[in-house]
OpenMM code with the backbone's topology and positions (N, CA, C; nanometers):
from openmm import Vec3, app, unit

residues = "UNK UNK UNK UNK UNK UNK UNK UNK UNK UNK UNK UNK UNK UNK UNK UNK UNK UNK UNK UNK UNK UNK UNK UNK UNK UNK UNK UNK UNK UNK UNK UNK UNK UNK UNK UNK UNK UNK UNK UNK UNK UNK UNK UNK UNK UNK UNK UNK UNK UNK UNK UNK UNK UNK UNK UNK UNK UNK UNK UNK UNK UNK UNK UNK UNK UNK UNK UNK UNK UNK UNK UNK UNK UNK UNK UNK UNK UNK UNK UNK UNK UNK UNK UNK UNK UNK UNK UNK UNK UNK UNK UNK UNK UNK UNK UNK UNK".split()
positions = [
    Vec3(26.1732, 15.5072, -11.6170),
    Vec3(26.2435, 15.3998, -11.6820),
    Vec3(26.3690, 15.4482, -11.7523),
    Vec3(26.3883, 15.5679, -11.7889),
    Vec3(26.5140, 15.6204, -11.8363),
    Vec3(26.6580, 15.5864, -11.7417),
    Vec3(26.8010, 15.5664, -11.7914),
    Vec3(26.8563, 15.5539, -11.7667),
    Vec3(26.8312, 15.4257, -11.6779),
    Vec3(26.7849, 15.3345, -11.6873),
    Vec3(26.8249, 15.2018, -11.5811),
    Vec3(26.8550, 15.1195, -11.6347),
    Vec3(26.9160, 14.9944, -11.6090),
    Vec3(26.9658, 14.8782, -11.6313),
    Vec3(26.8387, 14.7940, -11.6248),
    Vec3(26.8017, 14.7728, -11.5251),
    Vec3(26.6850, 14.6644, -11.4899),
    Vec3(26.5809, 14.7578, -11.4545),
    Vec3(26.4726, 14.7201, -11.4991),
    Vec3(26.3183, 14.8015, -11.4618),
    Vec3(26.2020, 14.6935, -11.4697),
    Vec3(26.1521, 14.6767, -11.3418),
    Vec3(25.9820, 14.5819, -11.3367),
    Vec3(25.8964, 14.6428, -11.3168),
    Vec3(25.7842, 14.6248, -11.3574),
    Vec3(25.6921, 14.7043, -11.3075),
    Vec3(25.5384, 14.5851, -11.2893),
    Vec3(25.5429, 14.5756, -11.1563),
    Vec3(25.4488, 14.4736, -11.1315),
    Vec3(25.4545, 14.3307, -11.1755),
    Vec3(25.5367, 14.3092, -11.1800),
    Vec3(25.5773, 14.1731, -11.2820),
    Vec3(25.5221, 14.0568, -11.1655),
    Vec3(25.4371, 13.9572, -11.2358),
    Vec3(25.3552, 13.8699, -11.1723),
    Vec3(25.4285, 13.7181, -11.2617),
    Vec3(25.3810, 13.6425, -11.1705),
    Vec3(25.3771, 13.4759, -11.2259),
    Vec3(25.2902, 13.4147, -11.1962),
    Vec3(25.2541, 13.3377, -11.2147),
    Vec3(25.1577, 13.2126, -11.1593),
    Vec3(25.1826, 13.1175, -11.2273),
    Vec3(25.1996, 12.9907, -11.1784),
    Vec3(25.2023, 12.8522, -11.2685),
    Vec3(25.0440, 12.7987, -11.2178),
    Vec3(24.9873, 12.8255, -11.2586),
    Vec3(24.8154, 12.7252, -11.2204),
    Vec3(24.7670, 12.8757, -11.1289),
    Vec3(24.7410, 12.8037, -10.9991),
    Vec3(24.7225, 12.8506, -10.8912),
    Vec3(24.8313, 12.8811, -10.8150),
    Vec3(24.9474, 12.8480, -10.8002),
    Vec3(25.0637, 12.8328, -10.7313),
    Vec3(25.0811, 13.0128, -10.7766),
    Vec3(25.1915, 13.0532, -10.6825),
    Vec3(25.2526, 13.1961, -10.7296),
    Vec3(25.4096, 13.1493, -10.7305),
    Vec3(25.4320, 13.2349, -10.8351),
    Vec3(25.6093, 13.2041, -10.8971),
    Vec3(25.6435, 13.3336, -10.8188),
    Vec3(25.5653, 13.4499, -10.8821),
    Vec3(25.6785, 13.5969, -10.8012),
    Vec3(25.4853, 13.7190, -10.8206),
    Vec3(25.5399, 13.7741, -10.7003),
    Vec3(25.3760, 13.9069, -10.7236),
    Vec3(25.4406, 13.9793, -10.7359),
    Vec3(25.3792, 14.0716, -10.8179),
    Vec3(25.4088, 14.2221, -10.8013),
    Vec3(25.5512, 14.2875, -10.8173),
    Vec3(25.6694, 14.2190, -10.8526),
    Vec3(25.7575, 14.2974, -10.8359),
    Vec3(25.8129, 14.3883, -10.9137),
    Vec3(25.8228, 14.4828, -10.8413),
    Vec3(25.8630, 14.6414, -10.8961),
    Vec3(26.0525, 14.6317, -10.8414),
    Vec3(26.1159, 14.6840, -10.9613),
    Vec3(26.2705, 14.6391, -10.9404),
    Vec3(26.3463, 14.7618, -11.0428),
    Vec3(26.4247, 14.9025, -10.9793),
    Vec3(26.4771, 14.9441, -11.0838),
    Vec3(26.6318, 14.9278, -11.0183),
    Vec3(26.6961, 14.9384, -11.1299),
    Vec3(26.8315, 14.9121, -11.1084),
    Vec3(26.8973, 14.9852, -11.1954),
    Vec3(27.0216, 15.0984, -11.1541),
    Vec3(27.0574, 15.2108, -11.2407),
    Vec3(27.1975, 15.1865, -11.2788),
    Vec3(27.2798, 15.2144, -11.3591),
    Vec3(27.4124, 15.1664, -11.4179),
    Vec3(27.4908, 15.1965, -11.2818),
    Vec3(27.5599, 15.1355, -11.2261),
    Vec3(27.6619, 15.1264, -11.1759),
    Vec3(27.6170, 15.0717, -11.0399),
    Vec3(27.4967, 15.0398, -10.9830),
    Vec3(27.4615, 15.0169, -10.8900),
    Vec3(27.4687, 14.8893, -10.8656),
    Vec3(27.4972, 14.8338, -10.7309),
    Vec3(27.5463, 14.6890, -10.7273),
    Vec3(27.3720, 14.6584, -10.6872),
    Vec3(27.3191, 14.5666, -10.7208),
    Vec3(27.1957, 14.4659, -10.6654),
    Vec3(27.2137, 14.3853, -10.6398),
    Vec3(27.1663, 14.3131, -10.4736),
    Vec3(27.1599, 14.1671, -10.4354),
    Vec3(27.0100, 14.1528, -10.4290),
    Vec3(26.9989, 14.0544, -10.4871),
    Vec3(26.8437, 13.9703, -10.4947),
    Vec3(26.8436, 13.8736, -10.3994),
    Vec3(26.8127, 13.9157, -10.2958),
    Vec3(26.8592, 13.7734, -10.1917),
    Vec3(26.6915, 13.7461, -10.1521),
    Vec3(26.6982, 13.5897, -10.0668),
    Vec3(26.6123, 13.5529, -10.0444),
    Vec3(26.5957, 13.3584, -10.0479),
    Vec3(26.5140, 13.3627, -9.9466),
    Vec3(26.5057, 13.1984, -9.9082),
    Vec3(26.4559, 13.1252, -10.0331),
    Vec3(26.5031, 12.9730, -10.0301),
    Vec3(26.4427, 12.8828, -10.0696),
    Vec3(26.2722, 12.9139, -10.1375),
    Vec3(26.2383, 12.9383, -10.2465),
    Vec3(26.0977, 12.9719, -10.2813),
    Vec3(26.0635, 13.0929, -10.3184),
    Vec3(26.1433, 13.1656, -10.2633),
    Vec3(26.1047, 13.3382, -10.2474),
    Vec3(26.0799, 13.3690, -10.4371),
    Vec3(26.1433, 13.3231, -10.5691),
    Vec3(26.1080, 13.3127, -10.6416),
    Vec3(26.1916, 13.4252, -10.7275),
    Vec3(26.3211, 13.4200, -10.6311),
    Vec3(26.4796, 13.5034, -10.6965),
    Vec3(26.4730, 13.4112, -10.8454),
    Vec3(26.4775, 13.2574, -10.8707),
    Vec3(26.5199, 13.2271, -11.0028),
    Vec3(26.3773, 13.1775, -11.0920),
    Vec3(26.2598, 13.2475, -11.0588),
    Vec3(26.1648, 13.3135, -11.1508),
    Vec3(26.1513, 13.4275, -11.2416),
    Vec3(26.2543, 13.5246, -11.1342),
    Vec3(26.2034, 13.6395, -11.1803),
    Vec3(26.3667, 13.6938, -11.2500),
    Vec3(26.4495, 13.5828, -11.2538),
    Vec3(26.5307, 13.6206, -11.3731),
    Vec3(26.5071, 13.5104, -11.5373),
    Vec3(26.4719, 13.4224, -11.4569),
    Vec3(26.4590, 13.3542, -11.5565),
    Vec3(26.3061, 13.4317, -11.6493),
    Vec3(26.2216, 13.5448, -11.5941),
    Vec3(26.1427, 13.5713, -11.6818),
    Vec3(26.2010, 13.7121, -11.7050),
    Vec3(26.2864, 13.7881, -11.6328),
    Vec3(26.3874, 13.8976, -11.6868),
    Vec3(26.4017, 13.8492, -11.8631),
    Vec3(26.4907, 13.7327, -11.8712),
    Vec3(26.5377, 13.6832, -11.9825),
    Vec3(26.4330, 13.5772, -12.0865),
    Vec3(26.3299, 13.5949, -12.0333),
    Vec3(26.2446, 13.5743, -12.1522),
    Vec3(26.2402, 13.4351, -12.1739),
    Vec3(26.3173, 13.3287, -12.0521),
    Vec3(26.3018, 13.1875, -12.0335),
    Vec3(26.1094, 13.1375, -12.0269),
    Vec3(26.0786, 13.2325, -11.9403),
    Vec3(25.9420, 13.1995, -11.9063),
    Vec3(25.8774, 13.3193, -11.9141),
    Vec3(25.7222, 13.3424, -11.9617),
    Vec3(25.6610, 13.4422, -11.9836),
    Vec3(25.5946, 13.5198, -11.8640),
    Vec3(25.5934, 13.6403, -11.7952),
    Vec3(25.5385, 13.6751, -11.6851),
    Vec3(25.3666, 13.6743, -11.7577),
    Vec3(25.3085, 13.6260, -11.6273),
    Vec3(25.1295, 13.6515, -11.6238),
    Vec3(25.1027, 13.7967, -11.6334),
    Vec3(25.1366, 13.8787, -11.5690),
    Vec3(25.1318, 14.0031, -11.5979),
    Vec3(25.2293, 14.1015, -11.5478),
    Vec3(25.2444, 14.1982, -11.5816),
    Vec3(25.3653, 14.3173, -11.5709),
    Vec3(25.4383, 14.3309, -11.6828),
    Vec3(25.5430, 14.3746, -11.6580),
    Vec3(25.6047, 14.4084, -11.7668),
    Vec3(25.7756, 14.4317, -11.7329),
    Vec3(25.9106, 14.4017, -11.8122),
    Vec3(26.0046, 14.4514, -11.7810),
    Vec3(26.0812, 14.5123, -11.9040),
    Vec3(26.1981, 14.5963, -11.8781),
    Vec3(26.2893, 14.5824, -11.9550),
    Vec3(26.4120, 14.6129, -11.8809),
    Vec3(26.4973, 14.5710, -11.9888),
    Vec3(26.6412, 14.5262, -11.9634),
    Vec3(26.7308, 14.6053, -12.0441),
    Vec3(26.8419, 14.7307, -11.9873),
    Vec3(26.8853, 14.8318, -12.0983),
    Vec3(26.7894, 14.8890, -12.1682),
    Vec3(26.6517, 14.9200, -12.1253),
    Vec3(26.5818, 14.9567, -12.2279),
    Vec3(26.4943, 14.8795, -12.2558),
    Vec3(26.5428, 14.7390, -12.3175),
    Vec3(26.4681, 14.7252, -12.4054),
    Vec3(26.3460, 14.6114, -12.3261),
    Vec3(26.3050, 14.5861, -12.4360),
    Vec3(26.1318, 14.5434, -12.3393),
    Vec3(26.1855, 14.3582, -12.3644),
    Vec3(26.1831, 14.3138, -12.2447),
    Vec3(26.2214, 14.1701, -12.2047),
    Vec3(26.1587, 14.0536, -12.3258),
    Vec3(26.0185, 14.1013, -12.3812),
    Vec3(25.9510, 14.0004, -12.4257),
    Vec3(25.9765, 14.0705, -12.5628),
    Vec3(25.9657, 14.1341, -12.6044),
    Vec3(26.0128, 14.1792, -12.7600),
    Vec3(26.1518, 14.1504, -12.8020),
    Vec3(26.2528, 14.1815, -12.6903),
    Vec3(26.3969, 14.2040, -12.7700),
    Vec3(26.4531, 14.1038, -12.6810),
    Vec3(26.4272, 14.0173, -12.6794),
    Vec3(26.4707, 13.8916, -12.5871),
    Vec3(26.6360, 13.8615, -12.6518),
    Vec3(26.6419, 13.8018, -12.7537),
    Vec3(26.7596, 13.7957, -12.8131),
    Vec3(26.8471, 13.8746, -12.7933),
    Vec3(26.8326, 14.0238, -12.8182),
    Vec3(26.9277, 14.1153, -12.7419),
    Vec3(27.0236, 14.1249, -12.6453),
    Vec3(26.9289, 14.0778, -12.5735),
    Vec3(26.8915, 14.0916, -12.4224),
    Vec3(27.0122, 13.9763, -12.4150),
    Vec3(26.9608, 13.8547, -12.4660),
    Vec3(27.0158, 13.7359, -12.4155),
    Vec3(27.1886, 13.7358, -12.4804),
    Vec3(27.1987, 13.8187, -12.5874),
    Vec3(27.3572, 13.8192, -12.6481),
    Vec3(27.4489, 13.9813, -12.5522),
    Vec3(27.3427, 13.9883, -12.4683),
    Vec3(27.4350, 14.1334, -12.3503),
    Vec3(27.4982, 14.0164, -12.2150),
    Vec3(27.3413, 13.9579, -12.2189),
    Vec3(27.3752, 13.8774, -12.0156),
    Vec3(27.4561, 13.7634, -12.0042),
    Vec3(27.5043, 13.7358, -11.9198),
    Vec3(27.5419, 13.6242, -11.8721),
    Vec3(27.4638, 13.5425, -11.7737),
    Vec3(27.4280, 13.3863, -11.7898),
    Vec3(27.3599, 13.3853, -11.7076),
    Vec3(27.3602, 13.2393, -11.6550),
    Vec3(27.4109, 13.1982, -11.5671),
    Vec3(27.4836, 13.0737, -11.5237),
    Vec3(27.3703, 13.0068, -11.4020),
    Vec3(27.2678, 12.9000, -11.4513),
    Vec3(27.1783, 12.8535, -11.3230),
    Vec3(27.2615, 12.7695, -11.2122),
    Vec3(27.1511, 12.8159, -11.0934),
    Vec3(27.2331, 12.7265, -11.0293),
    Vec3(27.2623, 12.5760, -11.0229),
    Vec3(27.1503, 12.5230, -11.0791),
    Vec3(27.1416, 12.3940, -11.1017),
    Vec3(27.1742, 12.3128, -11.2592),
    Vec3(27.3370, 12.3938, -11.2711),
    Vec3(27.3737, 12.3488, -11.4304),
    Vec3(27.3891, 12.2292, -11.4525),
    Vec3(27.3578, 12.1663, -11.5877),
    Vec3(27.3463, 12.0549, -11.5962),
    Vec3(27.4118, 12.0187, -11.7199),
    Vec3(27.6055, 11.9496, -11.7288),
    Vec3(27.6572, 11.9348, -11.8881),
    Vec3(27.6344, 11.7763, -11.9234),
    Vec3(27.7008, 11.7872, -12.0241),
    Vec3(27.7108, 11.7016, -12.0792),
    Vec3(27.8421, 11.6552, -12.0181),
    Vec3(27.8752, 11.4846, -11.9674),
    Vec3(27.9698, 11.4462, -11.8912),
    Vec3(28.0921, 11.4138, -12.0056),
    Vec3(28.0595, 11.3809, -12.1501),
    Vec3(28.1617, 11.3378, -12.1874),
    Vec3(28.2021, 11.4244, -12.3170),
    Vec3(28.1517, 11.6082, -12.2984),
    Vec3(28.1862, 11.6666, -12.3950),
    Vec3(28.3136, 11.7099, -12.3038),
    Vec3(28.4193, 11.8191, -12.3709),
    Vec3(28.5011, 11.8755, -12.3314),
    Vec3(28.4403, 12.0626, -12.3041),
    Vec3(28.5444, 12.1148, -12.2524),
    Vec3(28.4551, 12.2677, -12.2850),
    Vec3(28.4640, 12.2879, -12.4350),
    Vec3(28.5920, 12.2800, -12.5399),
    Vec3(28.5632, 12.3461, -12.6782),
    Vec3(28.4568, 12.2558, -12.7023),
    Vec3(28.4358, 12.1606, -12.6780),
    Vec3(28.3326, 12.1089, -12.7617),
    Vec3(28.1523, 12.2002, -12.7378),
] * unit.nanometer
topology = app.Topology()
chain = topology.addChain("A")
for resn in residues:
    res = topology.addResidue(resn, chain)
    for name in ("N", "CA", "C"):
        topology.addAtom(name, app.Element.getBySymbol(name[0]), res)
């Protein structure tokens, strides 16, 4: 786990019975480009959205720079950027607003 950016280790989901993401093991080292690709379902915007501490993994574990996803979430969340694909504004704010 030293020196990486992104580190999983077995990181699981489940909503009920359904599976969100199994098992995934993911290291990612500073400067290295990562594509997370994958179809419809494959469960690419599970397993960032529980990177960032949106949703809790069933079991595994990650961290992010270090630090551990579910402890230093805030951290975490004032480093990333993180734009869904399915954004949803407000129609009659402006951006400063």
């Amino acid at each position: 786990m030293n020196n990486t950016v992104i580190h999983t280790k077995d990181m699981t989901k489940f909503y009920g019975r359904q599976r969100g993401v199994l098992d995934v093991s993911i290291e990612v080292r500073p400067g290295e480009v990562f594509g997370y690709l994958g179809p419809n379902g494959a469960g690419k915007t599970t397993t960032i959205r529980t990177l960032l501490d949106f949703i809790r993994p069933t079991r595994g574990r990650a961290t992010i720079f270090g630090l551990d996803t579910r402890r230093h979430s805030c951290e975490i969340r004032r480093r990333v950027g993180y734009v869904p694909g399915e954004l949803a504004l407000y129609e009659n704010l402006t951006s400063a607003e």
